[in-house]
N, C-alpha and C positions, 0 to 999 in steps of 0.2 A: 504494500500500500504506500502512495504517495505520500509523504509529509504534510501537511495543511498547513502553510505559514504563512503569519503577517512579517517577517522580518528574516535575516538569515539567520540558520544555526550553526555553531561552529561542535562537532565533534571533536574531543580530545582527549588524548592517554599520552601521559607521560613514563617514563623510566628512570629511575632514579638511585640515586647513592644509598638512600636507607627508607625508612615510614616517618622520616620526624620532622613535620612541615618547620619546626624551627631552624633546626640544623642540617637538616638533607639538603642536594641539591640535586639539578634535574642535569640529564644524560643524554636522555634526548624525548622531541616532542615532536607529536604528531597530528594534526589538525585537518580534518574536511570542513569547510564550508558550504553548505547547503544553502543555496539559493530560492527565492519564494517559488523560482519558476523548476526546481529540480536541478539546477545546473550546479553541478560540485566544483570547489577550488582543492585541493591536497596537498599539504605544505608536509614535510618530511627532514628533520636538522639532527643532525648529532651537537651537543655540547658539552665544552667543556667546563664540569662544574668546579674546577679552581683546589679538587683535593683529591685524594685518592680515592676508587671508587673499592670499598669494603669486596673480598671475595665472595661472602655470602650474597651480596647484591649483585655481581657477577654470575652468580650460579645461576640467578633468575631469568637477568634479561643478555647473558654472552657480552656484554660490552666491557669492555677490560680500558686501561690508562688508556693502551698505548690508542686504541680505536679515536680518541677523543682529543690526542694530544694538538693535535691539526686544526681543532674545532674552535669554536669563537665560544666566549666567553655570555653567558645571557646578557650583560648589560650591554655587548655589542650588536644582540639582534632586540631587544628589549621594544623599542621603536618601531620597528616593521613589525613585529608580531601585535603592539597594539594596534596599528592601523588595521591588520588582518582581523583584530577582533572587535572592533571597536562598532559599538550598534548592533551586538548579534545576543541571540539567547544562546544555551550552553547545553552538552548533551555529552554524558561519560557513564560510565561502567566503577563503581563506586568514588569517583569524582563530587560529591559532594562534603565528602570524609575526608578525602586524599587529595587528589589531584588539584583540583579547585584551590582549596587554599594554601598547598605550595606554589601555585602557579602565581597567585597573589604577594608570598613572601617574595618570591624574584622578583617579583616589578619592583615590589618596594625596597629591594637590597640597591636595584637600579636605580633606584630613582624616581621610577615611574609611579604617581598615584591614580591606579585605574577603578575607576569607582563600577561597579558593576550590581549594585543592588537594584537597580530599576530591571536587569536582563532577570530573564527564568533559566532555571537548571533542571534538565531534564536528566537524573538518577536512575538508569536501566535496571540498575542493578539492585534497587530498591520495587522498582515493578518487579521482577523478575523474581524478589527473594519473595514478595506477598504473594505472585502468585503458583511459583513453582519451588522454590528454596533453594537453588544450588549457583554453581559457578561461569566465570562466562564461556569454557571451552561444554561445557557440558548446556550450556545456554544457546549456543552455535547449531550444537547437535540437537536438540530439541528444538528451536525454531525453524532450524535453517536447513535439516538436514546436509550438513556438511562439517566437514574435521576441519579444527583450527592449525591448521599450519603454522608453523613460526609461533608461536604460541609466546607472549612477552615478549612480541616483536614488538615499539610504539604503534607501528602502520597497522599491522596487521589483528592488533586489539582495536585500533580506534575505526576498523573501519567496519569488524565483527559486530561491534557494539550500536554502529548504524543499520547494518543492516536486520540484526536484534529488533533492536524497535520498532522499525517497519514487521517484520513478523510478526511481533507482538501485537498491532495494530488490525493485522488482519485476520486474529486469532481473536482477539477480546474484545466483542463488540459492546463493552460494558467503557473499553480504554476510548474517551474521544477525543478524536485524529486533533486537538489543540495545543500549541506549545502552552499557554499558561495551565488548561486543566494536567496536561501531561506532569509539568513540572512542579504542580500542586499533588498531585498523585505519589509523586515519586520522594518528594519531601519527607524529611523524618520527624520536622518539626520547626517551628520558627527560631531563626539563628541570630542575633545582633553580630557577631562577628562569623568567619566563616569557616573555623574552627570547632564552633558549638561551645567552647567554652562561656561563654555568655547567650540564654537564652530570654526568651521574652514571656514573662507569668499572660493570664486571660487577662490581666487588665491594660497590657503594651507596655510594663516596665520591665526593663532589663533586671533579671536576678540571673545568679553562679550557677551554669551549670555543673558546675562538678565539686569538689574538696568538704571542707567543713560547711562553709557557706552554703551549700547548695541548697538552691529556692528560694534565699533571700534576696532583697535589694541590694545589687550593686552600689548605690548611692549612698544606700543607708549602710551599708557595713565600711565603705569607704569613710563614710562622717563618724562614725565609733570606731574604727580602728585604722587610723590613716596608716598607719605599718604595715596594713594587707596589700595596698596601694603600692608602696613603695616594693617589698617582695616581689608583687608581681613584673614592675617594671624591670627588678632585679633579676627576674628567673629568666627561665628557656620558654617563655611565652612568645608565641609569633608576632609577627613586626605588627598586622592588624590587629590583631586581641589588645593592645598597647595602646594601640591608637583610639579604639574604641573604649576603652575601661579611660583613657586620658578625658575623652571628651566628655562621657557620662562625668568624671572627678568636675571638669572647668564648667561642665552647664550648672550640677546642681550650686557651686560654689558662688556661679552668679544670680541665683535666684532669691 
C-alpha cells in the first residue's frame, strides 16, 4: 500500500559505537525520503565517529576503525543532512528509543539546533511489537515474505522497515494509511525530551520519568532540591534532556 502523505517522510537506521545516546556515536546512517507523490531520495554515508568503534559493536553491524577512517566527521555533513530532513515526518524501527535521539545529540554536538517537535514519528517497531511481538528480521518474514539480507546493514534495515509498514498497512485495516494517526499509534507515550527521561503527567506538566522522582514535577522538585538540577547537568544526560530540564528551571524561575 501507498503511503498517504501531507509532507515527506524520511526513513532512518542508524549504526553505531554503542546504545548510549549520550556517549555513543553514529557509524553510519541511512535515510529514504519518501515523497507525497511516492518518489524516494536514499542517502547512504559511513562516518567517522571520532573514537574507537567497541568490538562488540563491530560484531553487530561489520564496520570496524579502519572502514570509517576515510569518513567525515558528523559535524562535517551535519548541514546537508539537515537540509535533507528539514520539513519531513520521521519513520524507524525502534527509532523512537534509539535512533531519534542520538540523531538529535549529533546535531547538537555540531552545533546544529534542529527543533523537530512539530514532525511525527512513525515507530514500526512499536506497531509491530502491539500487534505481532517480535523482531525486524522476523518482521520482514512475516510481512514481506522475504529474508533480511545484510541484516545490521544501515541501508538494508532502513529500507526493510519501509517496506514493513506499507505491509502493515495492507494487512491492518484497523492501521489508517495517516502519518499523524500512524505516529500516534506507534507512540509509547508523550515525551518533553526525546529521551523519555522527562515525560508529560494528564494535566501537560512535565514530571521524571525515571529515578527517585519519578511522576513528580520537574519544577517542583527543581525549587526543593536545586542539587537534582545541578547532578543532572552534571551527569551523562543527553545534550536535549539538559536543554529541556534548563528551560523548565528559567521558565518556572520567571514566573
Amino acid at each position: 500500500m501507498k503511503l498517504n502523505l501531507k509532507r515527506p517522510i524520511v526513513f532512518f537506521d542508524l549504526e553505531t559505537t554503542g546504545v548510549d545516546a549520550s556517549k555513543d556515536r553514529i557509524v553510519e546512517i541511512s535515510m529514504i525520503k519518501v515523497m507525497p507523490d511516492g518518489t524516494e531520495d536514499t542517502r547512504t554515508r559511513r562516518i567517522n565517529p571520532g573514537m574507537p568503534i567497541p568490538a562488540e559493536a563491530t560484531a553487530v553491524h561489520g564496520i570496524t576503525d579502519a572502514d570509517v577512517a576515510d569518513a567525515p566527521k558528523f559535524a562535517q555533513v551535519a548541514k546537508s543532512l539537515e537540509e535533507f530532513i528539514r520539513g519531513c515526518d520521521f519513520g524507524g524501527f525502534n527509532s523512537n528509543r534509539f535512533d531519534l535521539p542520538l540523531l538529535v545529540e549529533e546535531f547538537m554536538r555540531a552545533g546544529l539546533s534542529v527543533d523537530l517537535k512539530r514532525r511525527k514519528f512513525i515507530d514500526v517497531q512499536n506497531i509491530f511489537h502491539k500487534k505481532e511481538q517480535r523482531t525486524l528480521v522476523a518482521a520482514y518474514k512475516f510481512y514481506c515474505d522475504k529474508e533480511l539480507e545484510d541484516a545490521h546493514s544501515a541501508e538494508a534495515d532502513t529500507r526493510a522497515t519501509y517496506e514493513v509498514l506499507k505491509a502493515q498497512l495492507d494487512r491492518y485495516d484497523d492501521l489508517e494509511n495517516d502519518v499523524d494517526a500512524l505516529a500516534a499509534y506507534s507512540c509509547r507515550g508523550e515525551a518533553a525530551d526525546y529521551a523519555g527521561r522527562i515525560l508529560y503527567n494528564e494535566k501537560g506538566e512535565e514530571v521524571f520519568g525515571f529515578g527517585k522522582y519519578k511522576g513528580r514535577s520537574v519544577a517542583e522538585i527543581f525549587r526543593e532540591e536545586p542539587s537534582y538540577y545541578a547532578w543532572m547537568m552534571n551527569g551523562d544526560f543527553p545534550l536535549y534532556t539538559k536543554k529541556v530540564i534548563t528551560e523548565i528551571r528559567m521558565r518556572d524561575k520567571l514566573k
